[in-house]
Backbone as CSV, one residue per row, in Angstrom:
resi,resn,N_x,N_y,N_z,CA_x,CA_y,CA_z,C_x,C_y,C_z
1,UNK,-67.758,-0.810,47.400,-68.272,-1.800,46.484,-68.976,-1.069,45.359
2,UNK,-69.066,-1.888,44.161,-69.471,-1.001,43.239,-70.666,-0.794,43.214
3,UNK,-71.533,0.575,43.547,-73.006,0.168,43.837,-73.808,-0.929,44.022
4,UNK,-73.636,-1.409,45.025,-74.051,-2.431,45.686,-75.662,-2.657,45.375
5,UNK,-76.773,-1.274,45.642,-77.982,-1.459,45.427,-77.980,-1.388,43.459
6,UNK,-77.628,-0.681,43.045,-77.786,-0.451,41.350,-77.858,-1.648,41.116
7,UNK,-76.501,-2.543,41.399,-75.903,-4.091,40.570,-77.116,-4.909,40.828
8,UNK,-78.026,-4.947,42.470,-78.780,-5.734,42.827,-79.801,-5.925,41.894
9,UNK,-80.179,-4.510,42.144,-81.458,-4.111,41.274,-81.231,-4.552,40.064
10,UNK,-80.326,-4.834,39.266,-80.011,-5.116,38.121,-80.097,-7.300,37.779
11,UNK,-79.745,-7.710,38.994,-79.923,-8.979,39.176,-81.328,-9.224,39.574
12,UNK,-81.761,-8.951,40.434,-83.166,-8.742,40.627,-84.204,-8.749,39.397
13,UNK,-84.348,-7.659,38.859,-84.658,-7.694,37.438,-84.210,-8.137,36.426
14,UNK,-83.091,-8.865,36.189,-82.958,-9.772,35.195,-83.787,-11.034,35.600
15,UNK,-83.726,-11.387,36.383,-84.857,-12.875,37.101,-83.598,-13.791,36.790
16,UNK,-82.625,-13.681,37.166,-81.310,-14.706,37.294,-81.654,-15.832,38.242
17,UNK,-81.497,-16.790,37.900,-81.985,-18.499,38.753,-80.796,-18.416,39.981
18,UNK,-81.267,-18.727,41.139,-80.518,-19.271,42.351,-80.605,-20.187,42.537
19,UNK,-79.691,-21.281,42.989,-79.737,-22.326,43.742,-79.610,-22.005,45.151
20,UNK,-80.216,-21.092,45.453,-80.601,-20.618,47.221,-81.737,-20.253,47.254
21,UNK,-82.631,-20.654,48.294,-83.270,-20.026,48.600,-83.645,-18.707,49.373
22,UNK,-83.961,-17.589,49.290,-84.186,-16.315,49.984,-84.977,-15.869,50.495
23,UNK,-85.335,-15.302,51.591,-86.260,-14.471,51.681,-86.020,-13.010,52.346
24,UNK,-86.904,-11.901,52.391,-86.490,-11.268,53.046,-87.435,-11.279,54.345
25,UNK,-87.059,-11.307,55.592,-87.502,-11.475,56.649,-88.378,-10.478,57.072
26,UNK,-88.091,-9.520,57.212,-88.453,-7.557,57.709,-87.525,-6.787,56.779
27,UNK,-88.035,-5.842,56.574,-87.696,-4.597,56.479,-88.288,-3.571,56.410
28,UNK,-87.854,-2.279,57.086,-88.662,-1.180,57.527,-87.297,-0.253,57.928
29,UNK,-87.432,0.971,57.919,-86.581,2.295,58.173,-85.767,1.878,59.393
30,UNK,-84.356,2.048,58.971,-83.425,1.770,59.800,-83.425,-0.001,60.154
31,UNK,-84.008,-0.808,59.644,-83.559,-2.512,59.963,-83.923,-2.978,58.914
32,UNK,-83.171,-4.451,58.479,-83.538,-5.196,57.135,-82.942,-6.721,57.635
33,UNK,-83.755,-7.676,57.612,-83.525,-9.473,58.032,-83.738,-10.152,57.104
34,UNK,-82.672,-10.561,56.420,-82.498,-11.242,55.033,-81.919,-13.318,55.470
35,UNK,-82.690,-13.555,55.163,-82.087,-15.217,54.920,-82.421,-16.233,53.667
36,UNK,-81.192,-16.510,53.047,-80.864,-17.417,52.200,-80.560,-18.641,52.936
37,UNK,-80.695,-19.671,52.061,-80.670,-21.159,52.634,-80.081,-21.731,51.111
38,UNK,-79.470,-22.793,51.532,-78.829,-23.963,50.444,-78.592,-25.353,51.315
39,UNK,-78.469,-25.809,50.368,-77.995,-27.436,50.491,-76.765,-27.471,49.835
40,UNK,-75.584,-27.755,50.392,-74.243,-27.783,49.576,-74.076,-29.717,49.678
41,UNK,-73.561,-29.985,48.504,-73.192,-31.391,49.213,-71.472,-31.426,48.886
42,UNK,-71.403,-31.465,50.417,-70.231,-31.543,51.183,-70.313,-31.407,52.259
43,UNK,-69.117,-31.907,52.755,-69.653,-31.699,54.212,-69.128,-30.361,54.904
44,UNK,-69.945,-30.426,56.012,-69.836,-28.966,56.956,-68.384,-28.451,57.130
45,UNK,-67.650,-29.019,57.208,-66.232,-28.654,57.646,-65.160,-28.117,56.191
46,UNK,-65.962,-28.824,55.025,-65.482,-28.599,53.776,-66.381,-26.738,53.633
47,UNK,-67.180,-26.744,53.897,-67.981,-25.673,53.469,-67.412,-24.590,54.098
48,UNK,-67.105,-24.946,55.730,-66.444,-24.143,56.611,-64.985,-23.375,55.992
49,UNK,-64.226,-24.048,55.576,-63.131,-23.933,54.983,-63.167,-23.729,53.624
50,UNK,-63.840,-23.461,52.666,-64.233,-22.292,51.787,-65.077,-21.232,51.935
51,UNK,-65.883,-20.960,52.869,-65.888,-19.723,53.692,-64.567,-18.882,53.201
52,UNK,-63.697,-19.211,54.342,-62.428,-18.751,53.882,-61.397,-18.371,53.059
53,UNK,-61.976,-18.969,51.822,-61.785,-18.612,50.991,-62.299,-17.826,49.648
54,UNK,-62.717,-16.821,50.517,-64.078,-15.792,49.873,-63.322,-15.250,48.691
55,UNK,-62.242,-14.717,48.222,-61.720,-13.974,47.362,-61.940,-15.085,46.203
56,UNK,-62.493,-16.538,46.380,-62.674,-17.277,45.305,-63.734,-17.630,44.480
57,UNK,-64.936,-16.977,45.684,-66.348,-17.526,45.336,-66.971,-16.069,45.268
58,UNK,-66.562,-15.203,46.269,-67.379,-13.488,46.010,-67.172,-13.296,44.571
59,UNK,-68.486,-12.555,44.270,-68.587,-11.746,43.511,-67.919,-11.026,43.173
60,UNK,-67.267,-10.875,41.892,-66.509,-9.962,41.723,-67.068,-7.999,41.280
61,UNK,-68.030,-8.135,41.110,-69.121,-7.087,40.966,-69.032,-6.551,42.255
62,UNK,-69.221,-7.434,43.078,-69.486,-6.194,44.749,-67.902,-6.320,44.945
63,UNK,-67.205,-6.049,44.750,-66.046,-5.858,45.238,-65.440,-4.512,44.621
64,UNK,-63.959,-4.014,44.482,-63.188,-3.393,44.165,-62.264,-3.362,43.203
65,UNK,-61.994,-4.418,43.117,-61.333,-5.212,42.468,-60.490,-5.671,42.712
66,UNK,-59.837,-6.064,43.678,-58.933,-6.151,44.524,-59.059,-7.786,45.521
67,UNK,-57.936,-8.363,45.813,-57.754,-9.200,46.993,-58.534,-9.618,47.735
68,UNK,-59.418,-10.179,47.954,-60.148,-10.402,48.819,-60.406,-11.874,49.452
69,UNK,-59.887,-11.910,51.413,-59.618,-12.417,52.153,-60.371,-12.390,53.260
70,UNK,-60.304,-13.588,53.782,-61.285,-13.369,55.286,-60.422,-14.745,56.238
71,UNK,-59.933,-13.964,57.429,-59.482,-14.978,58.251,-60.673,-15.607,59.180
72,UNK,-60.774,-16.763,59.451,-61.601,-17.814,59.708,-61.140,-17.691,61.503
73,UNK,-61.162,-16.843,62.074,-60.940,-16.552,63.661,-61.239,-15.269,64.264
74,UNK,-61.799,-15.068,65.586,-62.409,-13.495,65.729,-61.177,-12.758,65.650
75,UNK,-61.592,-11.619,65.114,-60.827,-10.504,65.169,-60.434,-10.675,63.527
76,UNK,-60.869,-11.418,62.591,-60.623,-12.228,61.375,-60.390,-10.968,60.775
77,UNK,-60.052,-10.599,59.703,-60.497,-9.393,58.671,-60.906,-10.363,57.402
78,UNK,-62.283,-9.430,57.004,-63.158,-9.587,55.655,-62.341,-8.485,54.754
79,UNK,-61.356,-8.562,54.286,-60.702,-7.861,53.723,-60.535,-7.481,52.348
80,UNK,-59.733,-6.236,51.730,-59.827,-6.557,50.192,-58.721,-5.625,49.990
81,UNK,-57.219,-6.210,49.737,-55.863,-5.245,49.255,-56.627,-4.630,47.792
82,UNK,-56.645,-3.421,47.816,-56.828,-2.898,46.255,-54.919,-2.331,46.276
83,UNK,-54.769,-1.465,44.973,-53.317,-0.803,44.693,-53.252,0.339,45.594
84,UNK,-52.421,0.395,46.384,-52.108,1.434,47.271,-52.872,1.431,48.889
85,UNK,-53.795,0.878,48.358,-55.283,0.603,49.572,-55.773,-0.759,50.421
86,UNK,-56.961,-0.567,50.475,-58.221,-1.742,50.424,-59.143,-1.275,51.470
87,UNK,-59.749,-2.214,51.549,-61.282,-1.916,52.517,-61.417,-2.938,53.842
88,UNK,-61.784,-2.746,54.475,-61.800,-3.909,55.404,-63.329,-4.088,55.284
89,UNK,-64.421,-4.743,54.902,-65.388,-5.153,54.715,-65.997,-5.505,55.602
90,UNK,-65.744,-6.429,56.532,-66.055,-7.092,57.824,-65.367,-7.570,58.754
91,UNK,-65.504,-7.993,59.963,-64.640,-8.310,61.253,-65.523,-9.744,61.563
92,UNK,-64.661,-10.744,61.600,-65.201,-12.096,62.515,-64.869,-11.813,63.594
93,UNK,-66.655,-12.218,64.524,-66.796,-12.123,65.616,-67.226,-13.117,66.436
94,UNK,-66.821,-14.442,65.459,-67.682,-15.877,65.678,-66.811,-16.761,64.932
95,UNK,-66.129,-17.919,65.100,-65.982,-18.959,64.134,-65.651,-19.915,64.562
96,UNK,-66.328,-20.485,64.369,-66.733,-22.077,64.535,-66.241,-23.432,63.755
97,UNK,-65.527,-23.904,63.549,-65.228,-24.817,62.685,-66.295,-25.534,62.014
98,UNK,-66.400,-25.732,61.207,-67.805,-26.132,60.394,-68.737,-26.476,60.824
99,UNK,-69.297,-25.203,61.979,-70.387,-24.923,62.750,-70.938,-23.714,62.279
100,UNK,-70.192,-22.191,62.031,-70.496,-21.211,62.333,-69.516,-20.658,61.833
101,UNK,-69.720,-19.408,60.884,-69.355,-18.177,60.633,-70.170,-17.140,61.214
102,UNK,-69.762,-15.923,61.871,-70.433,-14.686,62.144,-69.802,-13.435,62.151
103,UNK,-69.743,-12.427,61.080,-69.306,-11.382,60.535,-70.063,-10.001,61.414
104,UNK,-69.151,-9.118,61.759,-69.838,-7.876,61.534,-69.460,-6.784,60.306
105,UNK,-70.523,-7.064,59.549,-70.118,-6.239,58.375,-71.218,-5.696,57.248
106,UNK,-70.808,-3.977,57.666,-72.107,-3.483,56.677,-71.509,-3.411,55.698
107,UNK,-71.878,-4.079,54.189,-71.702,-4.217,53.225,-71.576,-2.668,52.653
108,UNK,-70.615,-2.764,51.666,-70.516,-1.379,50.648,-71.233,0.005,50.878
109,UNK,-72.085,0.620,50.324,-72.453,1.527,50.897,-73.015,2.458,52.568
110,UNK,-73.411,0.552,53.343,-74.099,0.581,54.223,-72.645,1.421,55.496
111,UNK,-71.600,1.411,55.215,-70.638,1.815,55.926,-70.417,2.919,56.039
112,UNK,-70.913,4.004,55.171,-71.195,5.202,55.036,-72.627,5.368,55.663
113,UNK,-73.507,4.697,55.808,-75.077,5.205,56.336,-75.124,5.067,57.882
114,UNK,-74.802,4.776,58.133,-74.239,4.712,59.608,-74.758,2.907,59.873
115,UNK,-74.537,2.119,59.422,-75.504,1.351,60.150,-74.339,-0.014,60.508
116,UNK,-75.396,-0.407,61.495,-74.373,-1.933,61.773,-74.606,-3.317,61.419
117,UNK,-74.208,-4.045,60.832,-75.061,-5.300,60.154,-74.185,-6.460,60.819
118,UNK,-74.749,-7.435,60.638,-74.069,-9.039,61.382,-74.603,-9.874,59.825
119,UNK,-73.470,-10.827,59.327,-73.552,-10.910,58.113,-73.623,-12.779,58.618
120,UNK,-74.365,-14.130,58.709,-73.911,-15.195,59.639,-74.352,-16.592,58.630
121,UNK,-73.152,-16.987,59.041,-73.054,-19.062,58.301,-73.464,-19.651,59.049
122,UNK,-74.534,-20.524,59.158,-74.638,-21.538,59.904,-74.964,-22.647,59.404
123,UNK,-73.964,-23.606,59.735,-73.914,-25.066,58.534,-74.707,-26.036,59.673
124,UNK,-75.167,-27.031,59.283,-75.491,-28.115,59.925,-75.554,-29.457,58.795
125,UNK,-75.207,-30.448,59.272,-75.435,-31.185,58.278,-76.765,-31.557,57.954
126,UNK,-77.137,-31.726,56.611,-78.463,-31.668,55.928,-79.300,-33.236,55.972
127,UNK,-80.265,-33.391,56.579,-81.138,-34.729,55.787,-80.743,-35.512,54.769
128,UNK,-79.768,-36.396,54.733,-80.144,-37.572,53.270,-78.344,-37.382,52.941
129,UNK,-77.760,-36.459,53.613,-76.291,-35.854,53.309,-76.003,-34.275,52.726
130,UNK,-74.779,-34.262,52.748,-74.269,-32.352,52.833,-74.801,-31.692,53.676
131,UNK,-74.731,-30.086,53.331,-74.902,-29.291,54.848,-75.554,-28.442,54.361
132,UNK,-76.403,-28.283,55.189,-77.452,-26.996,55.227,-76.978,-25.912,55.251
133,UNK,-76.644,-24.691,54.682,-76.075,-23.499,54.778,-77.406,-22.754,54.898
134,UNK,-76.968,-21.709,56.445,-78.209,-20.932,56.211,-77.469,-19.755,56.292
135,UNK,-77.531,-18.448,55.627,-76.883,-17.201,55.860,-78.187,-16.076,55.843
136,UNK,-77.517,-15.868,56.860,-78.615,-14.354,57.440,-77.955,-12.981,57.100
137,UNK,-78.747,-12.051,57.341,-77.883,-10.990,57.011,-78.904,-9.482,57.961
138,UNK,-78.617,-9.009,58.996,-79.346,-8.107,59.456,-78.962,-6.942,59.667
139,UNK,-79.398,-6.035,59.956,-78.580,-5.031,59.573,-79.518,-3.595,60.113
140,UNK,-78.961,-2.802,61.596,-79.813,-2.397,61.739,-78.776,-0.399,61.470
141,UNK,-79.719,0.467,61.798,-78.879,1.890,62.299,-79.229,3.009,60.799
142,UNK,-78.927,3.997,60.825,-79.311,5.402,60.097,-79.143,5.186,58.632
143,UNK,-80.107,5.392,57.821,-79.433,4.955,56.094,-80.382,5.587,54.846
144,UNK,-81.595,6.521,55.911,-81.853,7.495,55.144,-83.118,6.864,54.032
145,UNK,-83.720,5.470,54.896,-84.566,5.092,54.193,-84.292,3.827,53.025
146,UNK,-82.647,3.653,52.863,-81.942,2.923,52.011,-81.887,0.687,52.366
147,UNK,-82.704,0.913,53.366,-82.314,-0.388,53.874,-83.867,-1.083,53.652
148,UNK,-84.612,-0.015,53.133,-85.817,-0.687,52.898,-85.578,-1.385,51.378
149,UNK,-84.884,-0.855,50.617,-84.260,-1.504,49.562,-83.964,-3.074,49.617
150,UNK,-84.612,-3.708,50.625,-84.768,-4.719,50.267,-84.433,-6.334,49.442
151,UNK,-85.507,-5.683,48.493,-85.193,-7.088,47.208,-83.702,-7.255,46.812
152,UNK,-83.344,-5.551,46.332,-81.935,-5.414,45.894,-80.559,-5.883,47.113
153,UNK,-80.604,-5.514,48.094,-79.809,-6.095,49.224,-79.911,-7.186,49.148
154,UNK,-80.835,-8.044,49.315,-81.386,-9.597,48.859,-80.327,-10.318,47.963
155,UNK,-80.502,-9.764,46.777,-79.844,-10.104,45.606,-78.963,-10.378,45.732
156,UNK,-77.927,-9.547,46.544,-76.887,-9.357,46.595,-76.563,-10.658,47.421
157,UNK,-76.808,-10.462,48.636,-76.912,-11.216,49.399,-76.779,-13.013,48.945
158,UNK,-77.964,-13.072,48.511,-78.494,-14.670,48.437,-77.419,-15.204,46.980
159,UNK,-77.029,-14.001,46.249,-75.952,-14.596,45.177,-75.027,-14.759,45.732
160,UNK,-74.204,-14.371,47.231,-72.810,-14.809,47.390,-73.554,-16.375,47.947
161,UNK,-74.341,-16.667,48.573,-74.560,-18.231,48.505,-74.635,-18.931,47.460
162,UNK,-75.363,-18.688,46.980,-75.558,-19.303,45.307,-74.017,-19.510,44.698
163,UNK,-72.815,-18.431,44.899,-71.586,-19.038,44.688,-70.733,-19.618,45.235
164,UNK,-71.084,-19.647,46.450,-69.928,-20.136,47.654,-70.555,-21.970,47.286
165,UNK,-72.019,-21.909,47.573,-72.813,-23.784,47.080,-72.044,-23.753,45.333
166,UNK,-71.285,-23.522,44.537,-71.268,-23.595,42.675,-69.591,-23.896,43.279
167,UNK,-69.058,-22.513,43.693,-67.746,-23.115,44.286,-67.294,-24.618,45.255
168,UNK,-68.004,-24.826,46.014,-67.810,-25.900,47.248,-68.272,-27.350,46.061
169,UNK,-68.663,-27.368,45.621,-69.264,-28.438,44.859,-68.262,-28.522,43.423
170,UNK,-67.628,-27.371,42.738,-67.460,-27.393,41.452,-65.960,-27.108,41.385
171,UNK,-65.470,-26.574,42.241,-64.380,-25.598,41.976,-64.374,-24.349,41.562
172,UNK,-65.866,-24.149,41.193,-66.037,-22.483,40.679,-67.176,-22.009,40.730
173,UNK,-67.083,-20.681,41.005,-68.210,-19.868,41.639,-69.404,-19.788,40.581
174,UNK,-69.461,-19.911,39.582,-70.821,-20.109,38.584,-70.412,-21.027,37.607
């Protein structure tokens, strides 16, 4: 991914508006517990099923530039065909029909630091109508001090909600 912490840091400090809420939970050397929250209005099963269709709502910044797919069943691939290549990003290890997404997947650099992260959807339907999206993101193992980075992981993070809620509602990711 294309520097994953640089781009953050770069969103971060611009003070770009979310329609998610974030926080970061912990972080400290070797672990980082990130959760974003939204309200999508639609329902859970609609939300579930653009999940799946990540190559529409990801960011195109954290990516490669390339294809990017995620099958909605364990053993799923979080995938991305580049020319000649691609990356496999993450593995579903959970899926739930518009219950539950659960990824294992250390994002971009984190795959090189040794570490292991669980990336997770959990829809419920919301108070008053639509669905509560809550996505976590934890992420523990060796990274050289890099996972205290924080805010910037954050960023990253709480913007693929912010587009997946712009997509599910709009047809398009911003």
């Amino acid at each position: 991914m294309r520097i994953l912490l640089a781009a953050a840091m770069a969103v971060t400090m611009s003070g770009a508006a979310s329609a998610a809420s974030a926080a970061v939970k912990s972080a400290a050397e070797g672990r980082l517990e990130l959760e974003s929250t939204a309200i999508v209005n639609a329902s859970p099963q609609k939300v579930y099923e653009a999940i799946g269709k990540i190559g529409s709502w990801w960011d195109p910044a954290h990516s490669y530039g390339g294809k990017m797919t995620l099958e909605l069943k364990p053993g799923g691939c979080f995938c991305e065909a580049t020319a000649g290549g691609g990356v496999k990003h993450g593995e579903v290890v959970m899926a739930m029909p518009g219950q539950f997404v659960r990824l294992s997947a250390p994002l971009g650099p984190m795959q090189d630091w040794g570490v292991s992260a669980a990336m997770t959807f959990a829809l419920t339907p919301a108070e008053g109508g639509g669905t509560r999206v809550v996505l976590s993101y934890k992420a523990s193992g060796f990274s050289a001090g890099q996972l205290q980075a924080a805010p910037g992981i954050d960023a990253v993070v709480g913007g693929q909600l912010t587009r997946l809620k712009a997509f599910v509602e709009t047809g398009k990711p911003t």
